[in-house]
C-alpha positions, 0 to 999 in steps of 0.5 A: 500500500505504500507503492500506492501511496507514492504514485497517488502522491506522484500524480497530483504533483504532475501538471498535464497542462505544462506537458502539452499533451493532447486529450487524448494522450492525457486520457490513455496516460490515466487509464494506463495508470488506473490500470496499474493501480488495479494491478497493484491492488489486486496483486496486494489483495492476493498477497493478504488472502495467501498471507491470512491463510498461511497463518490460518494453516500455521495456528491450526497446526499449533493448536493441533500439536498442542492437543496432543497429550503425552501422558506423563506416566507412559515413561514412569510405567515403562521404569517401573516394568524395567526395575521389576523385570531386573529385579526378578532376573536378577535375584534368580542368580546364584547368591545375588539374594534379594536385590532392588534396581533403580533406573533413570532416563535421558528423557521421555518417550517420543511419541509419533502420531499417524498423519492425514497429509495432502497435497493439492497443486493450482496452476494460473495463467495471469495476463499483464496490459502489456500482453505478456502471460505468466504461469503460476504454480501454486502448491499447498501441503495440508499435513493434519493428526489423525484422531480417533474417538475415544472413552467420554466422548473425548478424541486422542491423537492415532499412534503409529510408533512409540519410542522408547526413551535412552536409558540414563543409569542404573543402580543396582542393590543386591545382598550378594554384591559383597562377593566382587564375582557375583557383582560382576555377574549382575553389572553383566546382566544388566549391560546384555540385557538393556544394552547399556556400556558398563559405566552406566551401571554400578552395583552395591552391597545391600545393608 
């Protein structure tokens, strides 16, 4: 709008009558310049309604991924199922005796949702004043979550992939652990197990 601001000021400035053009001169120079002010306003016309809509397709999608709740105990649940299954593996070794196992993670699960995308593809031809023709292209990507129907009435994302989180440490507290072979035994075992190096797995004694 300012483009179309300059030329309306740039307008008034000029004086038709001190240029000696005929009336006929004058009025196709008026109706070339009206005609590129409708261009003007056209083009920016299209610009706000492609502008509008982008920031449309962008709060939809915010709002869409914002909806998305990853419950917070899916990773505490996931811990909790490790330390129980150590627990009971690991007490079955000769002379482990009773024995408690603690884990941590790097971070939560990842969590992918199934997604409805499509893509629709408009082709213009737009003619100038001049006559020249132009194509274009215009190609729009509509990526949506899928949800299904869910308990109450309340909708939840589709989940195609769950990603485990890395495994951070683990400590583990047994009664044998004061023999250093039966120690070792359980660092072991936890290593193969949840396929961790050694220095993120420390053992000890249990009081």
């Amino acid at each position: 709008m300012k483009l179309l601001e300059w030329l309306m000021d740039k307008l008034k400035k000029v004086n038709f009558q001190k240029l000696n053009f005929s009336k006929k001169t004058t009025a196709n120079l008026i109706i070339v310049f009206c005609l590129g002010l409708a261009l003007i306003l056209i083009a920016d016309f299209y610009k706000d309604i492609r502008r509008d809509r982008i920031s449309e397709e962008d709060n939809y999608n915010k709002s869409t991924y914002t909806d998305i709740q990853i419950p917070d105990n899916n990773s505490s649940n996931y811990v909790r199922r490790l330390e129980n299954d150590l627990s009971s593996i690991l007490s079955k070794i000769q002379d482990a005796g009773r024995v408690s196992v603690m884990i941590t993670l790097e971070s939560g699960a990842e969590i992918i949702p199934a997604k409805d995308e499509s893509i629709s593809e408009k082709v213009t031809d737009e003619k100038d004043t001049s006559g020249g023709t132009r194509t274009i292209n215009e190609k729009t990507t509509d990526d949506k979550i899928v949800f299904t129907a869910a308990q109450g009435g309340n909708s939840k994302p589709l989940i195609i992939k769950e990603i485990n989180p890395e495994i951070k440490g683990v400590i583990i507290v047994a009664e044998g652990a004061k023999d250093s072979k039966v120690k070792l035994k359980i660092s072991r075992a936890v290593q193969t197990v949840l396929d961790i190096p050694a220095y993120r797995v420390t053992v000890y004694e249990r009081n």
